[in-house]
C-alpha positions in Angstrom: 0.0 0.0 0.0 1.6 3.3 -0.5 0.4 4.3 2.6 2.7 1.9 4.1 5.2 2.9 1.7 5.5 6.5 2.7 5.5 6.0 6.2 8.5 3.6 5.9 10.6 5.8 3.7 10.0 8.2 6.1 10.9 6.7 9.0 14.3 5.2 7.4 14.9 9.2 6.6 14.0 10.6 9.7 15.5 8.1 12.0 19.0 8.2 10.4 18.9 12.1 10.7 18.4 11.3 14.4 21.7 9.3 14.2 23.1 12.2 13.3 22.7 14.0 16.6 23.1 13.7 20.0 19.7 12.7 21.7 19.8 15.3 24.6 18.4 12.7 27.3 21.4 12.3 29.2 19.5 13.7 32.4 17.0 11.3 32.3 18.4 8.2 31.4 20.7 6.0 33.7 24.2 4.5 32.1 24.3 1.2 34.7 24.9 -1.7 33.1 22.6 -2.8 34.8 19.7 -0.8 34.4 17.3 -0.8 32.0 16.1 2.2 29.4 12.5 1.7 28.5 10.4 4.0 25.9 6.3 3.2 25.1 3.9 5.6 23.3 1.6 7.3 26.2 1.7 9.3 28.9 1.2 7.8 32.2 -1.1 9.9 35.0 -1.2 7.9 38.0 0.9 4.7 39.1 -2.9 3.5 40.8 -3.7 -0.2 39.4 -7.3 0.0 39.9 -8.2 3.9 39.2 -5.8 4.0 36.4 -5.7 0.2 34.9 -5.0 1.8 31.2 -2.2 -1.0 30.4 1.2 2.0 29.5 0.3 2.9 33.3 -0.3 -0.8 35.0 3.2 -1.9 32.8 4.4 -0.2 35.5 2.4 -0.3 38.6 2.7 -4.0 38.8 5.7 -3.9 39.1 5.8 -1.9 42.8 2.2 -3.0 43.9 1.3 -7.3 43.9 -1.8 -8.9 43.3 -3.4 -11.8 45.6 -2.9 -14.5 42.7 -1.1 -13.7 39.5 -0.6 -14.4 35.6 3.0 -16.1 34.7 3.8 -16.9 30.9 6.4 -19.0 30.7 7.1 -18.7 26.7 4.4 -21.3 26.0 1.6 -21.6 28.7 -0.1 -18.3 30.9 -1.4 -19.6 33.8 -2.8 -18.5 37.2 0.2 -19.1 39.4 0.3 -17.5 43.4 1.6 -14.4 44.2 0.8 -12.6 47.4 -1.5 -15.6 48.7 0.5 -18.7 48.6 -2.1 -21.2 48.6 -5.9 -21.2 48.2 -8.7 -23.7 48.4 -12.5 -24.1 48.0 -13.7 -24.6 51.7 -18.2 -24.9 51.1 -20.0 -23.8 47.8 -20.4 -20.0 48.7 -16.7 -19.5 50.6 -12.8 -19.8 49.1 -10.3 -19.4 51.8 -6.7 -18.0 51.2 -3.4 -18.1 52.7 -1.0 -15.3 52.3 2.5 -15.8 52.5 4.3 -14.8 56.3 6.9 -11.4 56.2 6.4 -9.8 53.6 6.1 -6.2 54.2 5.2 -2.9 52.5 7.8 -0.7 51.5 7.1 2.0 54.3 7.1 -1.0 56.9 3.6 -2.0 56.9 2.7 -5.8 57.4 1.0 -7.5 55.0 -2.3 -8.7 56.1 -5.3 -10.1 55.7 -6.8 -6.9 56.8 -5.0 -5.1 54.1 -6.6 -7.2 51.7 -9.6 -6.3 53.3 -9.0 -2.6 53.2 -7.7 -2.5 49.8 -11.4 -4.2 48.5 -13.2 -1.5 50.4 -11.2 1.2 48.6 -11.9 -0.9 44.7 -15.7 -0.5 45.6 -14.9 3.4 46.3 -14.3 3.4 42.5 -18.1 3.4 40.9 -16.8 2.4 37.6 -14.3 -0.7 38.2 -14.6 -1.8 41.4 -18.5 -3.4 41.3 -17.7 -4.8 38.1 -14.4 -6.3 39.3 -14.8 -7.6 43.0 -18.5 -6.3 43.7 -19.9 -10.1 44.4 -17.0 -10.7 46.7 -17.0 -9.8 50.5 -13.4 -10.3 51.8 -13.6 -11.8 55.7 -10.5 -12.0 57.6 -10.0 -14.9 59.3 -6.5 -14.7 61.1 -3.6 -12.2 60.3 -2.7 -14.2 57.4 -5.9 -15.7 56.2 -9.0 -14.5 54.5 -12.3 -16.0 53.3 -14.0 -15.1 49.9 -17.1 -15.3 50.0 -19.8 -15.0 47.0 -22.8 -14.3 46.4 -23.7 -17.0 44.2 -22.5 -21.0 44.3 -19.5 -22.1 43.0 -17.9 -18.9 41.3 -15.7 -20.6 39.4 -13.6 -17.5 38.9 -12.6 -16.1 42.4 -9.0 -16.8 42.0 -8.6 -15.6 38.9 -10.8 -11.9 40.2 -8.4 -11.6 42.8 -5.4 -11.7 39.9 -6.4 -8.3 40.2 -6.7 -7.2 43.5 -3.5 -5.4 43.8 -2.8 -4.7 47.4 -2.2 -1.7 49.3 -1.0 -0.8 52.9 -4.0 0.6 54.8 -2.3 3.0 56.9 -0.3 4.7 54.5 -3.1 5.0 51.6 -5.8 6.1 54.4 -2.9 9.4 54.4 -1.9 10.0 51.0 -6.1 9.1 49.6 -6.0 7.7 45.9 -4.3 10.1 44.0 -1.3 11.1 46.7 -1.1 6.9 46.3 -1.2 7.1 42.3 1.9 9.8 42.7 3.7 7.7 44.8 2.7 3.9 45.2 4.0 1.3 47.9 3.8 -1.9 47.6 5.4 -5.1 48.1 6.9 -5.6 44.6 10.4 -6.5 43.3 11.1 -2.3 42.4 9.5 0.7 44.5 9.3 4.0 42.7 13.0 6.2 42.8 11.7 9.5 41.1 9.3 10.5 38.7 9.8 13.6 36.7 5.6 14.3 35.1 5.6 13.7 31.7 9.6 13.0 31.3 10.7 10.2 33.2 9.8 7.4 36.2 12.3 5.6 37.4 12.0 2.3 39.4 14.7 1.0 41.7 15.5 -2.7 42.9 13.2 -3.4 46.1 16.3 -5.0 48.3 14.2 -6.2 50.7 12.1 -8.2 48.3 10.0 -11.0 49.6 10.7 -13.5 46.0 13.6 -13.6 43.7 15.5 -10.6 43.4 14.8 -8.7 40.2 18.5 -8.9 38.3 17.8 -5.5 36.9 18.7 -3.0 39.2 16.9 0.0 37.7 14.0 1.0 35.5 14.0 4.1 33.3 10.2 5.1 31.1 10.0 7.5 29.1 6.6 8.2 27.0 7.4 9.2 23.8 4.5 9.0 21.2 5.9 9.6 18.1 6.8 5.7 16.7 10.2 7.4 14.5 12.1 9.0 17.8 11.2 5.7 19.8 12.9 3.9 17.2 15.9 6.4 16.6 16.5 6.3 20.7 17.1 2.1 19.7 18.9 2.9 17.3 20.9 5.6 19.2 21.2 3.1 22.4 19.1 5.0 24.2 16.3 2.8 24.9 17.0 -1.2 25.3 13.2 -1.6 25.1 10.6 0.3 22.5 6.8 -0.9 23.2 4.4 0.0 20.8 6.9 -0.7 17.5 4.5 0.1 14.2 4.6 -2.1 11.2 6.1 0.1 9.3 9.3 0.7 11.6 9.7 -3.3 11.7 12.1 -3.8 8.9 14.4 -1.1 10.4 14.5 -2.5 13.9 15.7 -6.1 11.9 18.4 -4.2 10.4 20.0 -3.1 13.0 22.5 -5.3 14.4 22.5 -4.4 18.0 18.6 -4.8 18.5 15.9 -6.9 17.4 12.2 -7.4 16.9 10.4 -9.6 19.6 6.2 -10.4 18.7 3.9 -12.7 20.7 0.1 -13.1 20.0 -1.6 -10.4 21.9 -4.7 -11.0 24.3 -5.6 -7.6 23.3 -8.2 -6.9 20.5 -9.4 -3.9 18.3 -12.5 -3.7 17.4 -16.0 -0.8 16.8 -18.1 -0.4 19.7 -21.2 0.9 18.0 -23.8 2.9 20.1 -26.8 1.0 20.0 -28.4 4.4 22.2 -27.6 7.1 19.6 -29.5 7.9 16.5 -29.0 6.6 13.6 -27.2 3.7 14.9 -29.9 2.4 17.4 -31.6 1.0 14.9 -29.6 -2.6 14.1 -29.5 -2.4 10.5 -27.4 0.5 10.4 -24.8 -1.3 12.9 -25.1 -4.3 10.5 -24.4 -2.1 7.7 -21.0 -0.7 9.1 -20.0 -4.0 9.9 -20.7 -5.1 6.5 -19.1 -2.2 4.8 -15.7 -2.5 7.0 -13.3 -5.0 5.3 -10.9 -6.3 8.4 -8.4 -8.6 6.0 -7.8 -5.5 3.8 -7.1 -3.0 6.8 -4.2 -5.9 8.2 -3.4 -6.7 4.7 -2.1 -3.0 4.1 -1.7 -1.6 7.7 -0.3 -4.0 10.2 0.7 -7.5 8.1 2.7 -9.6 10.8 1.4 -7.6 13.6 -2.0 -8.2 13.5 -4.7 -11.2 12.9 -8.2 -10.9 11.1 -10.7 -11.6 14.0 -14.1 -12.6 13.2 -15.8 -12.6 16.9 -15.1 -11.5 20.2 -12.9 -14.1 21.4 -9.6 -15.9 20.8 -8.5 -19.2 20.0 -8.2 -21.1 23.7 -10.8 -19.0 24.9 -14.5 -20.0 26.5 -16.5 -19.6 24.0 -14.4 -20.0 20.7 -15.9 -21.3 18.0 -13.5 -21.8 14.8 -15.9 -21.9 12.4 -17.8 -18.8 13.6 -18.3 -16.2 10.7 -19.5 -13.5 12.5 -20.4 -10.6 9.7 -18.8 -10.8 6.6 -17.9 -7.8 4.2 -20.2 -7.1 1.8 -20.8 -3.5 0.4 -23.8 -4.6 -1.5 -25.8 -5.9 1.7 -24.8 -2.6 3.6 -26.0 -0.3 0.8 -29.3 -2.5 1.3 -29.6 -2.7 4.4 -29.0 1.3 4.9 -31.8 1.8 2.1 -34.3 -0.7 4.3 -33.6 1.2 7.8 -35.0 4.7 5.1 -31.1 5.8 4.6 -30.7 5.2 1.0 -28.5 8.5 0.7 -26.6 7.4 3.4 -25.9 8.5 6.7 -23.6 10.7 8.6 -21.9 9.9 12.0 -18.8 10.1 13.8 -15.9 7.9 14.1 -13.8 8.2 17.6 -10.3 7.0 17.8 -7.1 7.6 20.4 -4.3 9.1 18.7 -1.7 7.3 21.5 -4.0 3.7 21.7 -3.0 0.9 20.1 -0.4 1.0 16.7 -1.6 2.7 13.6 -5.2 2.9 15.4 -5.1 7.0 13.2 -4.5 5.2 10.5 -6.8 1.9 11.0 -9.3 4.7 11.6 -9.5 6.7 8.2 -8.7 3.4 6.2 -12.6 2.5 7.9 -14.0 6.4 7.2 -12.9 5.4 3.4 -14.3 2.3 3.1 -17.7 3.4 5.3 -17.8 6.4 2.6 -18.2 3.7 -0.4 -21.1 2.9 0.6 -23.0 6.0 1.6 -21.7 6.5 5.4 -19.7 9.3 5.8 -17.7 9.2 9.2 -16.3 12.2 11.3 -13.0 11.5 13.0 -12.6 12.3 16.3 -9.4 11.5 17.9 -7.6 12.6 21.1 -5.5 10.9 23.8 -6.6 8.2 25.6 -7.0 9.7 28.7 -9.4 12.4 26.9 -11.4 9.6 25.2 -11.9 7.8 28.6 -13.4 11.3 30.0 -15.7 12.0 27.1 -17.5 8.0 27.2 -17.2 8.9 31.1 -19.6 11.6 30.4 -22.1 9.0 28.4 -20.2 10.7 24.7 -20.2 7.9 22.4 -22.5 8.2 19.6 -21.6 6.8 16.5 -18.5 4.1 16.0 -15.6 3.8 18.8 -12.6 2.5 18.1 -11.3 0.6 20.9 -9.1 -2.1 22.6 -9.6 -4.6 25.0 -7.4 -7.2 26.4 -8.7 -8.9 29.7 -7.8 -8.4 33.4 -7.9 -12.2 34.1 -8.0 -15.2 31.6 -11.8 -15.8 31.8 -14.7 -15.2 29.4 -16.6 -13.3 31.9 -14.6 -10.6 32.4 -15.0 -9.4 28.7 -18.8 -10.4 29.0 -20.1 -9.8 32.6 -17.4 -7.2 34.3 -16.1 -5.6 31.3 -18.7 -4.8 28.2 -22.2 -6.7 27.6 -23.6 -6.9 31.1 -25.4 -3.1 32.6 -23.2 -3.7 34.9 -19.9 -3.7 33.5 -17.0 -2.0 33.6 -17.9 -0.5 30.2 -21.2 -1.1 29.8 -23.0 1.5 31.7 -21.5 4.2 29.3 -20.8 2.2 26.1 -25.2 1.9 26.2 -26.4 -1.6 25.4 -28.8 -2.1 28.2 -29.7 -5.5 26.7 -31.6 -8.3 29.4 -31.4 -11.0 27.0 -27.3 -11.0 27.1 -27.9 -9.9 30.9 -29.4 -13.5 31.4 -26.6 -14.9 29.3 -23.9 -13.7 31.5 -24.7 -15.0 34.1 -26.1 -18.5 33.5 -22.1 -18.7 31.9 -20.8 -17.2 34.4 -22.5 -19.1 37.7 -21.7 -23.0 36.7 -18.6 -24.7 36.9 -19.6 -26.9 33.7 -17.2 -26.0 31.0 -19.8 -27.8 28.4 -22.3 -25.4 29.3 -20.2 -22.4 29.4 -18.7 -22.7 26.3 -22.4 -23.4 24.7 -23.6 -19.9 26.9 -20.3 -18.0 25.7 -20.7 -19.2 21.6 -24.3 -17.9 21.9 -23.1 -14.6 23.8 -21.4 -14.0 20.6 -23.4 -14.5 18.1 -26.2 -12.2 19.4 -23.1 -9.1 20.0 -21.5 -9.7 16.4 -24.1 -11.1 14.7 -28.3 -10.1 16.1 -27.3 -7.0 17.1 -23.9 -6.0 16.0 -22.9 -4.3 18.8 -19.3 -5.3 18.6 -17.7 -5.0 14.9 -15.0 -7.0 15.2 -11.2 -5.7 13.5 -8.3 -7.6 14.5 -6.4 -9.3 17.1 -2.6 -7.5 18.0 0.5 -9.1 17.7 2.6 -7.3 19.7 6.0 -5.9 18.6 8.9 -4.8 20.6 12.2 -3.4 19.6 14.6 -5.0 22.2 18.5 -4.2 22.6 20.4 -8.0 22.2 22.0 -6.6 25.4 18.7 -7.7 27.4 17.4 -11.1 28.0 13.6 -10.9 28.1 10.9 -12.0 26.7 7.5 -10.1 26.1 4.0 -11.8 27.6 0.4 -12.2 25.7 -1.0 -9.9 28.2 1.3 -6.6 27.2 2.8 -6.4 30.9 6.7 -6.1 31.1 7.4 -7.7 34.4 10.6 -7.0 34.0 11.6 -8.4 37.4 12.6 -11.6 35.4 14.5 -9.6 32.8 18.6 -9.8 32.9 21.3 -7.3 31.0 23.8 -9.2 29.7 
């Protein structure tokens, strides 16, 4: 594509006139050999896992504040593994009791507890618009210092342990002081690093934890810096300025295999892009126009020119290995003809006009993905507005109920469960998303959680199949773009390897 093209040639121009200079970042970015330079796309706000759980910030948040249980990939499997609670176990059909591990401490002192656990669900509930969705049918019960009951609401929650994957814990006494945002400015937790400094908008730096309760991270310090424009990230590999650029477009790829002190690292991503079409907002409440857009969008072509190895055509809402995956699910195919149709039948047969939101720092070439759809929505008849801004301004406008017409979004899950995308995160009224995302639908309500309240896989993956069907297909609520692969330009001076989930955990990382 010549798209594609272009931005290539430019970047192979503009990142050897960076060669050419000295990148003035000296003051920000530490020479140890055994420290680690790290540059991703946005800005981070707050270092507060549950308030601000946008992934550039918890990259970095997890690794100073633990969860209860946690995700470990080993290069082939991701599986629930125990982190803060060593062991765990399914005491009666309504209660899961759990065992944290004995001294580990805070990093201002604090024990950890049972009551801290406590605590730190009483302060996720303070938070309207995660916390209910997240750990709302849990009560936390503390049992001893070191041992707490779950209890639920409903029998045999098969998915308590993995909930609690994102519980990260916080020391009561210390975030009772400082409130939520004095904590997001300056987190403690019981994590391999604790934060060292944190210039706003330049630089955070994370330091080795010495008093670590697990293995010692090998890396002694963490520099991020935020740089959004994909050709300086690039040039500071190139440069040796960064050993690790998150967020690598396609189009920078080739480059980054050129050089010989760097290469390219990609894994299958959990996350996935995808339309969420208002099904609240005139003209697209009415279902044939949302099964028109989807029609009229042409996914293979957008990867095809766009992304190539860094992205996967995805027909539904979930991925292979999922609950729910069915291979030979279709979902909506492209076909112009049938969205013409379809726009005349719903009395729009001169077309439409609506707006098209996007993040200008989201996920790579998301601007681009974005007017490559406004192109292929105008050929037959819909003409789409774009409206992009940084993430942290989209999340404010749908905050405030804003999204009429198509948004372009990304989703990977908190924990490695079908419900989260359906019941905590999108298609229930009570999700994370749902309330201001507007589908307010009973039927897929009453789907959730049947799936969600059995521990019979047949049934669940029957519930979870049908789930998807009725979002992509009845009432095309979700238009479906692509699964990420996820592409990192790493120095051959570092040993790590990037996860399916997009966090670093660089704990496990080594300079050699």
């Amino acid at each position: 594509m010549r798209r594609k093209s272009f931005l290539l040639a430019l970047a192979v121009t503009v990142s050897a006139s960076f060669l050419s200079v000295a990148i003035s970042t000296d003051d920000v970015l530490a020479q140890d050999d055994r420290t680690l330079n790290v540059v991703q796309a946005a800005v981070v706000n707050m270092l507060e896992p549950d308030f601000e759980s946008v992934r550039p910030s918890l990259r970095i948040s997890s690794e100073i504040v633990e969860s209860i249980t946690k995700y470990v990939w080993d290069g082939k499997d991701y599986k629930l593994q125990p982190s803060l609670a060593e062991k765990w176990e399914q005491v009666d059909e309504h209660t899961w009791r759990f065992h944290l591990r004995a001294g580990v401490k805070f990093t201002n002192g604090e024990p950890l507890t049972a009551e801290a656990v406590r605590f730190t669900k009483d302060v996720y509930m303070e938070n309207k618009r995660s916390g209910p969705p997240l750990v709302g049918d849990l009560e936390i019960k503390v049992v001893d210092d070191l041992t707490f009951d779950v209890v639920t609401k409903v029998p045999n929650l098969p998915t308590v342990p993995a909930q609690l994957s994102f519980l990260y814990v916080y020391p009561p006494a210390y975030f009772t002081q400082v409130k939520t945002q004095g904590f997001g400015n300056a987190p403690i937790g019981t994590g391999p690093y604790v934060l060292d400094s944190w210039q706003k908008g330049v630089a955070i730096t994370l330091k080795a934890n010495p008093d670590y309760w697990g293995d010692k991270p090998k890396v002694q310090k963490i520099v991020y810096r935020s740089i959004p424009d994909d050709v300086t990230r690039v040039a500071e590999l190139q440069a040796g300025s960064a050993d690790v650029v998150a967020d690598l477009s396609p189009s920078l790829t080739p480059l980054v295999e050129a050089l010989p002190d760097a290469e390219v690292k990609r894994i299958p991503s959990q996350r996935r892009v995808f339309f969420f079409v208002s099904a609240k907002h005139k003209p697209t409440d009415d279902v044939r126009v949302r099964q028109a857009i989807a029609h009229a969008i042409d996914r293979g072509a957008i990867v095809d020119s766009l992304l190539g190895q860094d992205a996967v055509p995805l027909k539904g809402i979930y991925l292979p290995g999922e609950i729910g995956y069915e291979a030979s699910f279709e979902g909506i195919p492209h076909d112009p003809e049938k969205a013409k149709a379809l726009l005349a039948e719903a009395g729009f047969a001169d077309g439409i006009t609506i707006d098209l939101h996007f993040t200008q720092d989201g996920t790579v070439m998301e601007p681009y993905v974005a007017q490559a759809v406004q192109a292929q929505l105008a050929a037959v008849g819909i003409t789409a507005n774009l409206d992009g801004a940084a993430q942290s301004i989209m999340a404010q406008k749908y905050g405030a109920g804003d999204s009429a017409g198509m948004n372009l979004q990304n989703y990977a899950p908190m924990y490695a469960d079908s419900s989260f995308l359906v019941s905590r995160a999108y298609f229930s009224s009570m999700a994370r998303y749902g309330g201001y995302l507007s589908i307010g639908d009973t039927q897929l309500d009453e789907l959730g959680v049947a799936a969600n309240l059995t521990t019979d896989e047949a049934f669940r993956q029957k519930t979870y199949a049908e789930i998807e069907k009725h979002v992509i297909v009845d009432k095309a609520y979700w238009v479906p773009l692509y699964q990420l692969v996820d592409s990192y330009g790493v120095s051959r001076k570092i040993d790590w390897n990037p996860r399916p989930d997009q966090n670093f955990d660089f704990g496990t990382a080594k300079v050699r």
